[in-house]
N, CA, C and O atoms as CSV, one atom per row, in Angstrom:
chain,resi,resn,atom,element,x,y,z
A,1,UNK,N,N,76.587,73.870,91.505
A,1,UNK,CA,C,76.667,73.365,92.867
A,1,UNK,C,C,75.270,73.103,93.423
A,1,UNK,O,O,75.048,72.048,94.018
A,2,UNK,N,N,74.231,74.109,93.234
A,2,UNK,CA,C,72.960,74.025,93.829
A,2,UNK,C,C,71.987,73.734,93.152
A,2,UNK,O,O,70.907,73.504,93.696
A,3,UNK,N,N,72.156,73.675,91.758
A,3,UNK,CA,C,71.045,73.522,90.865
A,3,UNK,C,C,70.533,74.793,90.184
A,3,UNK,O,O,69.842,74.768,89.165
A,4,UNK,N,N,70.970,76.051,90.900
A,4,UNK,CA,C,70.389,77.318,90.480
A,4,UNK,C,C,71.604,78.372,90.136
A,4,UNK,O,O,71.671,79.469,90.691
A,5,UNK,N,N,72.475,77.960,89.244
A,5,UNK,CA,C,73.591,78.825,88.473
A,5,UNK,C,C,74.645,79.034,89.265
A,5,UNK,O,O,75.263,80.041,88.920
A,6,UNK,N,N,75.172,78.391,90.346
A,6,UNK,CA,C,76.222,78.754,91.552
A,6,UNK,C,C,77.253,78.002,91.122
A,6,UNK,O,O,77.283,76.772,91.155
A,7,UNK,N,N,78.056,78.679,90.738
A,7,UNK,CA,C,79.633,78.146,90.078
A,7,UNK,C,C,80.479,77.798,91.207
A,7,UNK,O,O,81.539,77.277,90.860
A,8,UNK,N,N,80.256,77.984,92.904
A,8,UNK,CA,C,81.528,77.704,93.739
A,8,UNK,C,C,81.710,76.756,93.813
A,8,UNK,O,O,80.832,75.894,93.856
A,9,UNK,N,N,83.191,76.503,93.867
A,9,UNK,CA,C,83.727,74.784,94.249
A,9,UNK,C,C,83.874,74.937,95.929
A,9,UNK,O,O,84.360,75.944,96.445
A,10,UNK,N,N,83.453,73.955,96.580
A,10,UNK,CA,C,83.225,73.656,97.991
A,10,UNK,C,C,85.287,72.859,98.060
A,10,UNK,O,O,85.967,72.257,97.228
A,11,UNK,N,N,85.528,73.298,99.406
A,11,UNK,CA,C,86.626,72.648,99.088
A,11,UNK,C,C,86.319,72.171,100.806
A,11,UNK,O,O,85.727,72.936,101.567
A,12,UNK,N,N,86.745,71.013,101.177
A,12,UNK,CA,C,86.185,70.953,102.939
A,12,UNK,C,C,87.433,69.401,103.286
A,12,UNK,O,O,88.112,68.705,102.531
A,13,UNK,N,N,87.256,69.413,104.544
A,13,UNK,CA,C,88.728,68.254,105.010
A,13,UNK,C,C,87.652,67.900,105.947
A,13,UNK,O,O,86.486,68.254,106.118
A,14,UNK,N,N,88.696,66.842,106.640
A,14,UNK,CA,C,87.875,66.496,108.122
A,14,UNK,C,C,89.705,65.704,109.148
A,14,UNK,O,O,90.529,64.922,108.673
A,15,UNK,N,N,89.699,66.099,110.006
A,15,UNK,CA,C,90.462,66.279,111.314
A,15,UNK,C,C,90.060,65.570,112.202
A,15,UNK,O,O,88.864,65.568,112.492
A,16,UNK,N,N,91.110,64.669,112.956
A,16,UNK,CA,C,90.821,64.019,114.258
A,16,UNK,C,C,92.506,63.858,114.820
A,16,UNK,O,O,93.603,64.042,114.291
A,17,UNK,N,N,92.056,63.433,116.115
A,17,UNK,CA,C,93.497,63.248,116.646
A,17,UNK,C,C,94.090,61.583,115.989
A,17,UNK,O,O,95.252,61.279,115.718
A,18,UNK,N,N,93.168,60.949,115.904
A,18,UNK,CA,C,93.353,59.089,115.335
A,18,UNK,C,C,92.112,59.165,114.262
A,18,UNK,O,O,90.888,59.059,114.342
A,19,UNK,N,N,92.997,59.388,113.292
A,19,UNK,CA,C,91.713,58.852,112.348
A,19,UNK,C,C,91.738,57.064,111.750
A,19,UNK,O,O,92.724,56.773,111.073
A,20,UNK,N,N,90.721,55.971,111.995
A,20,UNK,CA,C,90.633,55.294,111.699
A,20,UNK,C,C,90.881,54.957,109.726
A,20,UNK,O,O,89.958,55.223,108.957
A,21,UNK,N,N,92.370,54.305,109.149
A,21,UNK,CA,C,92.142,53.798,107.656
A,21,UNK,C,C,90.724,53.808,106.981
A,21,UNK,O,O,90.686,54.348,105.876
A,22,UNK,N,N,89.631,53.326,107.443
A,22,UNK,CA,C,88.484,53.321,106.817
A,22,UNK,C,C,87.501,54.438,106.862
A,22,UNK,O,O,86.389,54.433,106.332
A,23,UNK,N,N,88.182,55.642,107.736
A,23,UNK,CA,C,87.887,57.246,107.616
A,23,UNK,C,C,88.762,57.789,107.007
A,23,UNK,O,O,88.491,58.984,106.896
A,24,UNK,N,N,89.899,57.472,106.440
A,24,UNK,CA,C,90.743,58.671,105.628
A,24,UNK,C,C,90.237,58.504,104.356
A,24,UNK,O,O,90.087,59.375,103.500
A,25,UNK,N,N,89.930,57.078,104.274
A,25,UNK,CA,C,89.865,56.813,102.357
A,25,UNK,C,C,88.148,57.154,102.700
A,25,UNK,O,O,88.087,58.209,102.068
A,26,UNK,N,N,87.455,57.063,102.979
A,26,UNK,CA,C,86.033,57.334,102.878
A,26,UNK,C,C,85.735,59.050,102.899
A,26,UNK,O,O,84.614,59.467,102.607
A,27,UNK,N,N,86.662,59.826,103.210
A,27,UNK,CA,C,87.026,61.301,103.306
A,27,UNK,C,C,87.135,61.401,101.647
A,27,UNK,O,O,86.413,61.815,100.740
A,28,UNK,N,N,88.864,60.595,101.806
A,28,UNK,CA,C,89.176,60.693,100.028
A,28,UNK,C,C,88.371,60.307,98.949
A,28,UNK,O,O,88.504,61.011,97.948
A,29,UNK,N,N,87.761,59.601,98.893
A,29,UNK,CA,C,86.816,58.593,98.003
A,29,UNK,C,C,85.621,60.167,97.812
A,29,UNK,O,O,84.908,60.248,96.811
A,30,UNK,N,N,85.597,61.176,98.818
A,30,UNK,CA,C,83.730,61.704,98.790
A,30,UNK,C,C,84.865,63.169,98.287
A,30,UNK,O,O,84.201,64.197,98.425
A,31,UNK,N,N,86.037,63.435,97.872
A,31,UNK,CA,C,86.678,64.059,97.096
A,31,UNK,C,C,87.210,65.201,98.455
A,31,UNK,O,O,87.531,66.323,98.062
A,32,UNK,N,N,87.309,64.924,100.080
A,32,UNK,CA,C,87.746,65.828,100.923
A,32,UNK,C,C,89.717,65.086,100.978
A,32,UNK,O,O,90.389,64.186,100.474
A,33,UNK,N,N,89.820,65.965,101.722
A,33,UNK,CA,C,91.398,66.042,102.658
A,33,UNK,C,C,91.610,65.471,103.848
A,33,UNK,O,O,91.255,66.349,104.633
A,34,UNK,N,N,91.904,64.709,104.367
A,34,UNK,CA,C,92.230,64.041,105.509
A,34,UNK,C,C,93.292,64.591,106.257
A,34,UNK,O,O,94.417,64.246,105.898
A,35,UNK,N,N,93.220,65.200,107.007
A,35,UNK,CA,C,93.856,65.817,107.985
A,35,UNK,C,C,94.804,64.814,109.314
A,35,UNK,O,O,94.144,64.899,110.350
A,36,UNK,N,N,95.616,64.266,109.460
A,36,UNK,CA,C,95.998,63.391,110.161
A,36,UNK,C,C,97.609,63.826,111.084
A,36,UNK,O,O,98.269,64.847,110.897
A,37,UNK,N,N,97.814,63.088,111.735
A,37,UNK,CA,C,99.182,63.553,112.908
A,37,UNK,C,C,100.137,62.428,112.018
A,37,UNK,O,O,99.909,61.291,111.605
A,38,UNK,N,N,101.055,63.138,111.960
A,38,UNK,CA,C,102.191,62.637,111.135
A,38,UNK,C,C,103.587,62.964,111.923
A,38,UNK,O,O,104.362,63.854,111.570
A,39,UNK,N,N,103.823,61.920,113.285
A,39,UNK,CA,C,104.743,62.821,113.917
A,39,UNK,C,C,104.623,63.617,114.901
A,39,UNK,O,O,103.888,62.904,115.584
A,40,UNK,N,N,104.801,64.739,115.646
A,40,UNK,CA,C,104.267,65.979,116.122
A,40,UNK,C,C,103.470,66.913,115.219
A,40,UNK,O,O,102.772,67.892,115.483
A,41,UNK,N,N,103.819,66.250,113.955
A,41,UNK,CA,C,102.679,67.634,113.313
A,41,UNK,C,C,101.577,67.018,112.662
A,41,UNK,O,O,101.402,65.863,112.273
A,42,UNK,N,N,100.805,68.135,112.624
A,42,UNK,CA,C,99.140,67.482,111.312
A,42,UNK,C,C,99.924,67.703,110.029
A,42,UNK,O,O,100.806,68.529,109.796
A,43,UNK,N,N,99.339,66.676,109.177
A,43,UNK,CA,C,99.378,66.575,107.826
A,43,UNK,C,C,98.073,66.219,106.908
A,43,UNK,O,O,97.215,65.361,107.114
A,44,UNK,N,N,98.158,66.882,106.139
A,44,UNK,CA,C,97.423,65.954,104.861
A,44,UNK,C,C,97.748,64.502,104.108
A,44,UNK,O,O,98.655,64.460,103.277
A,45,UNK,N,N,96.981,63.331,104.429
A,45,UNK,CA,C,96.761,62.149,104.226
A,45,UNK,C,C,97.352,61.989,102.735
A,45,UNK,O,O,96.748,62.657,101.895
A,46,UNK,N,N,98.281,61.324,102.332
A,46,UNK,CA,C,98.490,61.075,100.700
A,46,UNK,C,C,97.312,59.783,100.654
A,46,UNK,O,O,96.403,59.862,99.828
A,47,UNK,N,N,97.389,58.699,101.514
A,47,UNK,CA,C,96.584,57.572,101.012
A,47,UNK,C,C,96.078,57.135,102.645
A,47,UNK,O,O,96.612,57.539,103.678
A,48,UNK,N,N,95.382,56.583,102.585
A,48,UNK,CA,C,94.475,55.564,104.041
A,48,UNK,C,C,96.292,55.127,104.629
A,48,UNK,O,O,97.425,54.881,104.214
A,49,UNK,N,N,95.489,55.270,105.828
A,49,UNK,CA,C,96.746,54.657,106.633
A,49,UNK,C,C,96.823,52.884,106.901
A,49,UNK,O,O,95.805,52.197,106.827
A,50,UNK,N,N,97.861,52.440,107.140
A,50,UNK,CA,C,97.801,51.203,107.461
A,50,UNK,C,C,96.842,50.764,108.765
A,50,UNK,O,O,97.078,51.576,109.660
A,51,UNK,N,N,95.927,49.861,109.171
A,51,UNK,CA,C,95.788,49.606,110.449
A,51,UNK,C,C,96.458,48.502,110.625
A,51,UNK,O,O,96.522,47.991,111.743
């Protein structure tokens, strides 16, 4: 991870109330979770949303 023997895997998302299509896949693409409103509830993003 750091260059100096650190085996942890970073695992990290990112959350908004409207996330813009060209922020979910730019989340997904850098290997995070997209956190998005699906409904009344938050969900995790399967793919970029339509705009």
């Amino acid at each position: 991870m750091n260059g100096h023997g650190d085996k942890r895997t970073l695992v990290g998302a990112v959350a908004g109330g409207i996330a813009p299509g060209n922020v979910v896949a730019y989340a997904q693409k850098k290997g995070l979770y997209a956190v998005v409103w699906s409904g009344e509830f938050a969900a995790i993003a399967r793919s970029a949303p339509d705009i």
